[in-house]
C-alpha positions in Angstrom: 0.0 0.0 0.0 1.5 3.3 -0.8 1.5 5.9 1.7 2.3 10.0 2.2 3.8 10.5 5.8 2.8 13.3 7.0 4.2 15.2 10.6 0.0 15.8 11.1 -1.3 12.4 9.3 -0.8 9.6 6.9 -2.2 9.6 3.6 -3.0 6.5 1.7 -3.0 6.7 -2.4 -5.6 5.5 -3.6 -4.7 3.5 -7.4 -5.7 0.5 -9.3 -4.4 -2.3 -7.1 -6.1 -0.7 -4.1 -9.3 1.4 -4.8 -11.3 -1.7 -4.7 -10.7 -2.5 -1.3 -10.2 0.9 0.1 -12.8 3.3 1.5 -13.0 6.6 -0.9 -14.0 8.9 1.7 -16.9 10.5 0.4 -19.8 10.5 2.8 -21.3 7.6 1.5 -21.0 4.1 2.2 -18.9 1.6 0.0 -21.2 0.2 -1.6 -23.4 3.3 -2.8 -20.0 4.9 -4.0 -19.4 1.6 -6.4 -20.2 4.3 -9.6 -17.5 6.5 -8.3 -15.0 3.9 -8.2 -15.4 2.6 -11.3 -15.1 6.2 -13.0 -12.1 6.5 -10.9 -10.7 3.5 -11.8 -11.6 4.6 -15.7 -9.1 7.8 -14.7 -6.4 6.4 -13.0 -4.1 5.9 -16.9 -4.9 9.5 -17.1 -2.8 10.8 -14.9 -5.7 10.9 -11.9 -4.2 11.3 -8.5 -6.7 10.3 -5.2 -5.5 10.1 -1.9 -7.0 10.0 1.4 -6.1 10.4 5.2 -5.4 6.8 6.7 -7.7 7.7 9.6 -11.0 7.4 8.1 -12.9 10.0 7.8 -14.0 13.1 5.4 -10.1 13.8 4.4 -9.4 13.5 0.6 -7.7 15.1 -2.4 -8.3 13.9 -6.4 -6.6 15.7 -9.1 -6.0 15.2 -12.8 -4.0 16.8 -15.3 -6.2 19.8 -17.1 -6.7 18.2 -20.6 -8.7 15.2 -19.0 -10.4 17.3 -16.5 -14.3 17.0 -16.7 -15.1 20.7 -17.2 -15.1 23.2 -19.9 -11.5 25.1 -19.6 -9.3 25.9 -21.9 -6.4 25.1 -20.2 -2.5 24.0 -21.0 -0.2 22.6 -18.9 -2.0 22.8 -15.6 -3.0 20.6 -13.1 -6.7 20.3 -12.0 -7.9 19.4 -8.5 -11.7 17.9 -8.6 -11.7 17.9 -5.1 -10.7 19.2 -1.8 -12.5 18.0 0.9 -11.3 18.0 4.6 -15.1 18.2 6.9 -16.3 17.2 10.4 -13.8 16.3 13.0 -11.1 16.2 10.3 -11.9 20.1 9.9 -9.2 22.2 12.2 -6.0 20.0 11.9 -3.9 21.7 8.7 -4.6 18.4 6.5 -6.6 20.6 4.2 -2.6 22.6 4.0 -1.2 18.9 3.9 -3.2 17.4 0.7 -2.8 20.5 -0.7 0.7 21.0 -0.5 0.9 17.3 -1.8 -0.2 18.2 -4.8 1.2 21.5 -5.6 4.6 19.5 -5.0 3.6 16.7 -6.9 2.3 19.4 -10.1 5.6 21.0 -9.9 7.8 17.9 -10.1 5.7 16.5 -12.7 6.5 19.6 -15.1 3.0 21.6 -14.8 2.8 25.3 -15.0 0.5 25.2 -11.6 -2.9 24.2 -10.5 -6.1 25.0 -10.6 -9.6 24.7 -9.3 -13.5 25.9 -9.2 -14.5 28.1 -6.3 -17.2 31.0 -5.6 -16.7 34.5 -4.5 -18.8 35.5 -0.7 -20.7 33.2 0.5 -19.3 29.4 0.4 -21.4 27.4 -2.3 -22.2 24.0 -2.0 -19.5 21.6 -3.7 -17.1 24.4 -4.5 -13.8 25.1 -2.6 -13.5 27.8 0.1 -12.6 31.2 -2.0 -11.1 33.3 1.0 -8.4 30.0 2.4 -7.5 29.7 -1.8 -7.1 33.3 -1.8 -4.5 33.0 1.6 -2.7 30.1 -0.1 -2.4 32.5 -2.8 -4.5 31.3 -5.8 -5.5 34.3 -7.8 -9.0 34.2 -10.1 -8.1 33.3 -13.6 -11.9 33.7 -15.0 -15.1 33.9 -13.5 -18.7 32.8 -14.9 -21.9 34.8 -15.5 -23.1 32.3 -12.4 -20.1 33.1 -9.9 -18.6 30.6 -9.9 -14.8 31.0 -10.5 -11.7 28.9 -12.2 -8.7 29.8 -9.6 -5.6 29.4 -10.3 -1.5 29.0 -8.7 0.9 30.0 -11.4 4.3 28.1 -10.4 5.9 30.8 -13.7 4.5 33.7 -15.2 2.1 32.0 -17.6 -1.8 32.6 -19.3 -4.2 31.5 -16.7 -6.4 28.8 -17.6 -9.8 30.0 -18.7 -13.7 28.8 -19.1 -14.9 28.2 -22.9 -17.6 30.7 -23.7 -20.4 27.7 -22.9 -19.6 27.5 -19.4 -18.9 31.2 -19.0 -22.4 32.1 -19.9 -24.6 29.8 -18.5 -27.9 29.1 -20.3 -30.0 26.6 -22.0 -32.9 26.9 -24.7 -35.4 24.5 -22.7 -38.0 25.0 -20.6 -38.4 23.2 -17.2 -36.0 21.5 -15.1 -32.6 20.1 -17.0 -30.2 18.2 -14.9 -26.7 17.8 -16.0 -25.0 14.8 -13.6 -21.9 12.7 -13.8 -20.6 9.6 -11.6 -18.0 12.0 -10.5 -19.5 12.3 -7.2 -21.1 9.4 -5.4 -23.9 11.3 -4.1 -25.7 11.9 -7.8 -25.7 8.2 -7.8 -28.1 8.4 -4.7 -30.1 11.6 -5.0 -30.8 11.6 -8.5 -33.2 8.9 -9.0 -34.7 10.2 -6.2 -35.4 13.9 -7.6 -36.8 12.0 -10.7 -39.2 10.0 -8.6 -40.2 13.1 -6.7 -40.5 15.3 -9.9 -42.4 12.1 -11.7 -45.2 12.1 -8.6 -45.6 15.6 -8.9 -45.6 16.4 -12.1 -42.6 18.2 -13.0 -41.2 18.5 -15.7 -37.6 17.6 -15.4 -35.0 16.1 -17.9 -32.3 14.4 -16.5 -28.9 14.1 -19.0 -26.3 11.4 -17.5 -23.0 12.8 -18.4 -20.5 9.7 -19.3 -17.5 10.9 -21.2 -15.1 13.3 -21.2 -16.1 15.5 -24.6 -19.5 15.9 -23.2 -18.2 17.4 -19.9 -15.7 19.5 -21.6 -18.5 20.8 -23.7 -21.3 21.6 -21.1 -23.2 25.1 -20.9 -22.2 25.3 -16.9 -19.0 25.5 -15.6 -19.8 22.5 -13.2 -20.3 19.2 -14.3 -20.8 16.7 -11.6 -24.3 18.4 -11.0 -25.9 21.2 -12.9 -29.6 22.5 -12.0 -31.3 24.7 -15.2 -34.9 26.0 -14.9 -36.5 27.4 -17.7 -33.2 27.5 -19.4 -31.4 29.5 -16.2 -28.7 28.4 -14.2 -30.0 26.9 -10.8 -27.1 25.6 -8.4 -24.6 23.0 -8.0 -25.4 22.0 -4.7 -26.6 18.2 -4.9 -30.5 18.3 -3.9 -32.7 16.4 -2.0 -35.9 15.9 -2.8 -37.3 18.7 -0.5 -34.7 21.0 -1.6 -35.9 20.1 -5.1 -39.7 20.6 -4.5 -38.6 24.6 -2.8 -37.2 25.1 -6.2 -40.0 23.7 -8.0 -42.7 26.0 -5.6 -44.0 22.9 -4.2 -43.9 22.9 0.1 -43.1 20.0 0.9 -44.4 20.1 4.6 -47.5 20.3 3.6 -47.1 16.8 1.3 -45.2 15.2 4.1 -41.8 14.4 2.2 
């Protein structure tokens, strides 16, 4: 098993040879995070880096180089990090500085120009890194959407920041009612998913769900997030990964009043 020592905590790489005995470390239990293992497993030849702390728990980082990252950028020579996700008791410790560091070292000795990742500007959204502990690690904005969302970036040299394509820096659609964009990136649009379309199917509304399942198609989307995208009447709804009552307030429906 291949390990990062760290003075705080051990990491454990997550490859090939491991992955399918290893917990992943998203909040969901092995078995409902079998979709996100095998796309991880389809990204490992890639270049895809995962690793985790050894104490289990909400600890992980996965990063992949830029031209087989699963969002619209136009990007050269940088590396791009899904995921940064340090939450619950793991939250207070510095591992968010250690994975982090681990892969800013691991860019730079690999050749890349720096690294780069999605955030949001005030208030923390759902999904999205934290904008103001980028910002004191010193990641600087290299573009920013019509939905505020923001491509960040660390330069290692004086280089062109990666930037969004022109689909995913103005957000829109021409369809009416609820579009979902979704890949297996994340384990829980395995699980919620088929529940929104139940929920949308009992009630009526009109909701078309598009299962994202290669690479072109995510590179190509009109949102600068792929794992989840949210359109209503051909606007931009959130990112955050719904529930079915959190889909029924965006729909208009209370669902206190229909006991859901």
């Amino acid at each position: 098993m291949a390990f990062l020592l760290g003075e705080r905590m051990n990491y454990i790489i997550i490859n090939k040879d491991n992955i399918d005995k290893e917990h992943i470390c998203c909040a969901m239990s092995n078995k409902k995070s079998l979709q996100k293992k095998e796309w991880l497993k389809e990204r490992f030849d890639e270049g895809l880096v995962f690793y985790r702390s050894e104490e289990r728990g909400k600890c992980f980082i996965e990063y992949i180089p830029d031209q087989y990252a699963w969002i619209p950028i136009n990007s050269h020579g940088y590396m791009y990090i899904n995921c940064l996700w340090v939450s619950g008791s793991m939250k207070g410790h510095g591992y968010s500085s250690d994975l982090l560091n681990y892969c800013i070292e691991d860019a730079r000795q690999k050749g890349y120009k720096g690294v780069c990742i999605l955030s949001s500007k005030g208030r923390k959204k759902e999904f999205l890194s934290d904008y103001k502990y980028l910002t004191h690690k010193g990641f600087k904005i290299a573009d920013e959407s019509d939905n505020g969302i923001i491509l960040m970036y660390l330069p290692f040299t004086e280089v062109d920041p990666p930037q969004f394509k022109e689909c995913a820096k103005h957000p829109h659609i021409n369809e009416q009612g609820f579009v979902l964009y979704y890949t297996d990136q994340c384990p829980f649009t395995d699980y919620w998913v088929p529940r929104i379309e139940e929920v949308a199917k009992e009630y009526n509304i009109p909701l078309k769900t598009i299962h994202i399942t290669t690479r072109e198609q995510a590179q190509n989307l009109p949102t600068p997030v792929s794992t989840y995208a949210l359109f209503k009447d051909g606007e931009f709804l959130t990112q955050g990964i719904l529930n079915e009552k959190k889909f029924l307030k965006y729909a208009g429906i209370d669902s206190h009043k229909n006991h859901i």
